[in-house]
C-alpha positions in Angstrom: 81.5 84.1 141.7 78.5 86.0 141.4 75.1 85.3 143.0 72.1 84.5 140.5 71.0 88.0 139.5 73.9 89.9 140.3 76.6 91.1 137.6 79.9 90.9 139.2 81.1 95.0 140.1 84.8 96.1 140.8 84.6 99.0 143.4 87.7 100.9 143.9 87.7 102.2 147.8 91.3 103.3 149.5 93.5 102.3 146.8 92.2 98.9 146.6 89.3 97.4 145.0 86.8 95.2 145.9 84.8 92.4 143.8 81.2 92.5 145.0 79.4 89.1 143.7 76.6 89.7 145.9 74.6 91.0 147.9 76.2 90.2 150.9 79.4 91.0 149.8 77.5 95.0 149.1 76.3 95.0 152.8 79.8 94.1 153.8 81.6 96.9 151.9 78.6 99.2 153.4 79.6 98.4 156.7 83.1 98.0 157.2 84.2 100.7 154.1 82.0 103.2 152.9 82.7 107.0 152.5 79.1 108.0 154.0 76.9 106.7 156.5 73.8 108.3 155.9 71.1 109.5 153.7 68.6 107.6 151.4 70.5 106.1 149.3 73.1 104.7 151.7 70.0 103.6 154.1 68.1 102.0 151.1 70.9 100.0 149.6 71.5 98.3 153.6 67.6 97.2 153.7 67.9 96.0 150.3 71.1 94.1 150.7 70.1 92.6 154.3 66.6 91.8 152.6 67.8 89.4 150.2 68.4 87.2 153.1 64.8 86.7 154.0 63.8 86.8 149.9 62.3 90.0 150.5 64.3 91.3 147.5 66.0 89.7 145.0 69.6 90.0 143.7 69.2 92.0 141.3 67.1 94.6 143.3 69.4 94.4 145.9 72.2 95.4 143.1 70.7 98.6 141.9 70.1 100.1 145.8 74.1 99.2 145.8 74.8 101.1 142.5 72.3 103.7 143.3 74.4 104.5 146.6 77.9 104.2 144.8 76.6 107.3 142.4 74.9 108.9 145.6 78.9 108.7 147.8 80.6 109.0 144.3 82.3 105.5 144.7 84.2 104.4 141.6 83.1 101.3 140.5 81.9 99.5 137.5 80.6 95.9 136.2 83.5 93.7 135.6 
């Protein structure tokens, strides 16, 4: 299930993909399984993701920091 403003994305990491619903289900996969750990994109998406949990940012922002960063570490993914 997705979270209000967020379009459902399949991400394909190590031979097994990953339904991201949310934003918290980005900052997880940017955590615990993400090719890069640095740079602007990377860094950006992780504020954005942690700040829909004060309602700094909304879903949807949150969502294209996560896509922006995919392109940026050339993560294969796409809206489901």
């Amino acid at each position: 299930m997705s979270a209000p403003g967020w379009i459902a994305v399949i991400v394909e990491r190590n031979q097994a993909f990953h339904i991201i619903g949310s934003a918290e289900d980005a900052l997880d996969l940017l955590f615990t399984n993400w090719p890069v750990v640095s740079g602007t994109a990377f860094v950006l998406a992780m504020e954005t993701c942690a700040g829909t949990a004060t309602g700094a940012v909304t879903e949807g922002e949150a969502q294209s920091a996560f896509l922006a960063a995919a392109r940026d570490a050339k993560v294969v993914c796409r809206i489901a």
